[in-house]
C-alpha positions as CSV (number, residue, x, y, z in Angstrom):
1,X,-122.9,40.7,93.6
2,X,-124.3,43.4,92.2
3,X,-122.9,43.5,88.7
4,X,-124.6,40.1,88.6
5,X,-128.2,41.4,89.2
6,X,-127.4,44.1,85.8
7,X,-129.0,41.1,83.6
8,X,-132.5,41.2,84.9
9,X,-133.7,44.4,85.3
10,X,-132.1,45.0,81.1
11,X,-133.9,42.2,80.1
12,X,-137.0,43.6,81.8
13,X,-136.0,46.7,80.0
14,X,-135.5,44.6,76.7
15,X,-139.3,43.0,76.7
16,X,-140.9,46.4,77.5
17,X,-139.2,47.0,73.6
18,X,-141.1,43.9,71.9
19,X,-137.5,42.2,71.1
20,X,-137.4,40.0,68.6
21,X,-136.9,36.3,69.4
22,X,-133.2,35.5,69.6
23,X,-131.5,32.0,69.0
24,X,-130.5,30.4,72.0
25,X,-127.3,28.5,69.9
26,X,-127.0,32.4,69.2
27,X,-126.6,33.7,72.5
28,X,-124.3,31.1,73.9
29,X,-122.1,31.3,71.0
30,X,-121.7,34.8,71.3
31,X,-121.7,34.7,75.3
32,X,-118.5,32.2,74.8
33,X,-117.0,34.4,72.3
34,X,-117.4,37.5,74.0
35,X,-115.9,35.7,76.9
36,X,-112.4,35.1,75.1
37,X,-111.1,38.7,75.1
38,X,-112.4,39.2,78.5
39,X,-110.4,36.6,79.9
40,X,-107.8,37.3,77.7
41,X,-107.7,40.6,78.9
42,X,-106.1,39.2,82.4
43,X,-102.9,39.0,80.5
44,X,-103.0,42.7,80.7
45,X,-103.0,42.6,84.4
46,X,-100.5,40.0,84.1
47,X,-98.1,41.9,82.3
48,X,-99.0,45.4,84.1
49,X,-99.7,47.1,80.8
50,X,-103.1,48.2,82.7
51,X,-100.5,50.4,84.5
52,X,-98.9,52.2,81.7
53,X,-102.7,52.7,80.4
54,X,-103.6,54.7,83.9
55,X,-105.9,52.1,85.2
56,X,-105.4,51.3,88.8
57,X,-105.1,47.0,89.1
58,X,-108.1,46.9,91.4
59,X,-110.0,49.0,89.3
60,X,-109.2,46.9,86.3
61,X,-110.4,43.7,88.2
62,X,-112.9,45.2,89.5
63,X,-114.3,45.7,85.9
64,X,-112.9,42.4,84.2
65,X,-115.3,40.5,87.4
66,X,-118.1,42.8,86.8
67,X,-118.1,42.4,83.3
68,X,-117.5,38.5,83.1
69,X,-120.3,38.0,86.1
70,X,-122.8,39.7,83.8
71,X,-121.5,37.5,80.8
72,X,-122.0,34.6,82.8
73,X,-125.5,35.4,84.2
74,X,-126.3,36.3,80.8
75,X,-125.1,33.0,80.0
76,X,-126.8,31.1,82.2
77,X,-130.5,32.1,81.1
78,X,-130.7,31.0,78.3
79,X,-129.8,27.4,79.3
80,X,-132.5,27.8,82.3
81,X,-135.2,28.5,79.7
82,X,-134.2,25.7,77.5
83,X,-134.3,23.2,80.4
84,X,-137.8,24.8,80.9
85,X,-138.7,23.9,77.4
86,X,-137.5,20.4,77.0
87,X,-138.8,19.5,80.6
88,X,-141.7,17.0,81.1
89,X,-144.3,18.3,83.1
90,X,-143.9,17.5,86.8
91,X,-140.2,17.0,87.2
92,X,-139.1,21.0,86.9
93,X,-137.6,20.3,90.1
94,X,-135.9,17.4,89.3
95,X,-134.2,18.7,86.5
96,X,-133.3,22.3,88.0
97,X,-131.4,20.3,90.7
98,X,-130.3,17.8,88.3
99,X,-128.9,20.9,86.1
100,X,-127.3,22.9,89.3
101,X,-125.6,19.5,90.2
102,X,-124.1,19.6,87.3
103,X,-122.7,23.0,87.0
104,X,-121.5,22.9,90.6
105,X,-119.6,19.9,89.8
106,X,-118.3,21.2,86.2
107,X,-117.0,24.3,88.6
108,X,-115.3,21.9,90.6
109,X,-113.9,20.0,88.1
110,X,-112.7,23.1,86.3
111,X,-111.1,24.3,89.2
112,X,-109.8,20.5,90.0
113,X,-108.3,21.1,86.2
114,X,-106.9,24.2,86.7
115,X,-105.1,23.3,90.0
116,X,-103.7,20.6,88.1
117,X,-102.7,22.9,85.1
118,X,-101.6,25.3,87.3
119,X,-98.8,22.8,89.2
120,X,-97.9,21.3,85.7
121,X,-97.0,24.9,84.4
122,X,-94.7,25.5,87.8
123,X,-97.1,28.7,88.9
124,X,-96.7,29.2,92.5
125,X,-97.5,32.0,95.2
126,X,-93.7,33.0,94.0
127,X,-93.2,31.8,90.3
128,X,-95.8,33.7,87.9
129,X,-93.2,32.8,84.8
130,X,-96.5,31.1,83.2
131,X,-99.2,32.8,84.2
132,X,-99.8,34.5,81.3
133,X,-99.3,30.7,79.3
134,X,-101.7,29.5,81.9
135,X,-104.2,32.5,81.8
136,X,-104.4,32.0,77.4
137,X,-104.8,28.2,78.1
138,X,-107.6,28.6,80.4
139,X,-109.1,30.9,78.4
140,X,-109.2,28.8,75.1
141,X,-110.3,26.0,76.8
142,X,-113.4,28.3,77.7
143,X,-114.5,27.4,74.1
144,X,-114.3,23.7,74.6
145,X,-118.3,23.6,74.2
146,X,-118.7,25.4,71.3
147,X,-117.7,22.2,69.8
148,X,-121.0,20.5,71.2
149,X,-123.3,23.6,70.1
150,X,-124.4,21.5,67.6
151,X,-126.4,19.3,69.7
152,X,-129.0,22.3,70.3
153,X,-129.9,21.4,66.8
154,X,-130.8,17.9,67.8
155,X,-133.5,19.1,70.6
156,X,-137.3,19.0,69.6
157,X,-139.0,21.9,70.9
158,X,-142.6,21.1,70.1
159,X,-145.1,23.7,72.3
160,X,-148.1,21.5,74.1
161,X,-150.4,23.6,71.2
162,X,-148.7,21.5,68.4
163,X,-147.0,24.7,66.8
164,X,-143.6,24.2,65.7
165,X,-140.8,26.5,68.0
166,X,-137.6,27.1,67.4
167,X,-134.8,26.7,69.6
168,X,-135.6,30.6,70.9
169,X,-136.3,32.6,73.5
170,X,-138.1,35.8,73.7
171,X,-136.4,38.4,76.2
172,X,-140.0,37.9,78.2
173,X,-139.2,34.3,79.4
174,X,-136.3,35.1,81.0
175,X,-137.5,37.7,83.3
């Protein structure tokens, strides 16, 4: 829980520095990238290579979840202050809850998914012969999205004061 605060106070830190506004499309694309050697680095666990490298398995979890929490609240603003931008006046509420719906029930499809991956592939509490085959699929499959990232492009961000905007955010909205 607390690795997942480390996003707010550095993007406190980051509009104290006047950032520069950054690409939404940018950030998720690199979030989802950055994302893929993280996840991939399970296999490591997997294989116990982490071992021969001196790192302790919890230790190694212990960072991999730190690290991906912090990815994913990273993750997550962005799409928050998008929401907020496209939103009609009046119905923030609506569409927060409309959006947490739908990432609670993505999670529990996902995990529906991998249950059903997970049986296909033969992994039990006493077979881990493809858990690293499992572990790589899941972890591709992360990228599944990118392939919609183009839709962002689609999305008219027009600010009430008629000046054209971007598909951006500056560090200061999402603190």
């Amino acid at each position: 829980r607390v690795s997942k605060s480390v996003p707010f106070p550095l993007n406190d830190c980051l509009s104290k520095c006047n950032t520069p506004k950054v690409a939404i499309k940018d950030i998720l694309i690199w979030i989802s990238l950055l994302s893929v050697p993280l996840g991939l680095s399970d296999l490591l666990l997997i294989s116990h290579v982490n071992r021969a490298l001196g790192i302790p398995d919890g230790a190694f979890v212990f960072g991999s979840d730190a690290i991906g929490g912090v990815l994913g609240e990273v993750g997550f603003l962005p799409i928050l202050v998008l929401a907020a931008k496209i939103c009609p006046p009046g119905v923030e509420a609506v569409l927060f809850a409309t959006l947490m719906s739908l990432f609670n029930g993505s999670s529990a499809l996902g995990t529906e998914i991998g249950a059903l991956l997970t049986k296909a592939l033969g992994v039990t509490e006493s077979n881990f012969e493809n858990l690293g085959l499992l572990t790589s699929i899941c972890t591709v499959a992360s990228l599944y999205p990118l392939l919609f990232i183009g839709w962002l492009d689609d999305i008219p961000l027009e600010p009430e004061d008629g000046k054209k905007d971007a598909v951006a955010i500056e560090v200061t909205d999402v603190s």
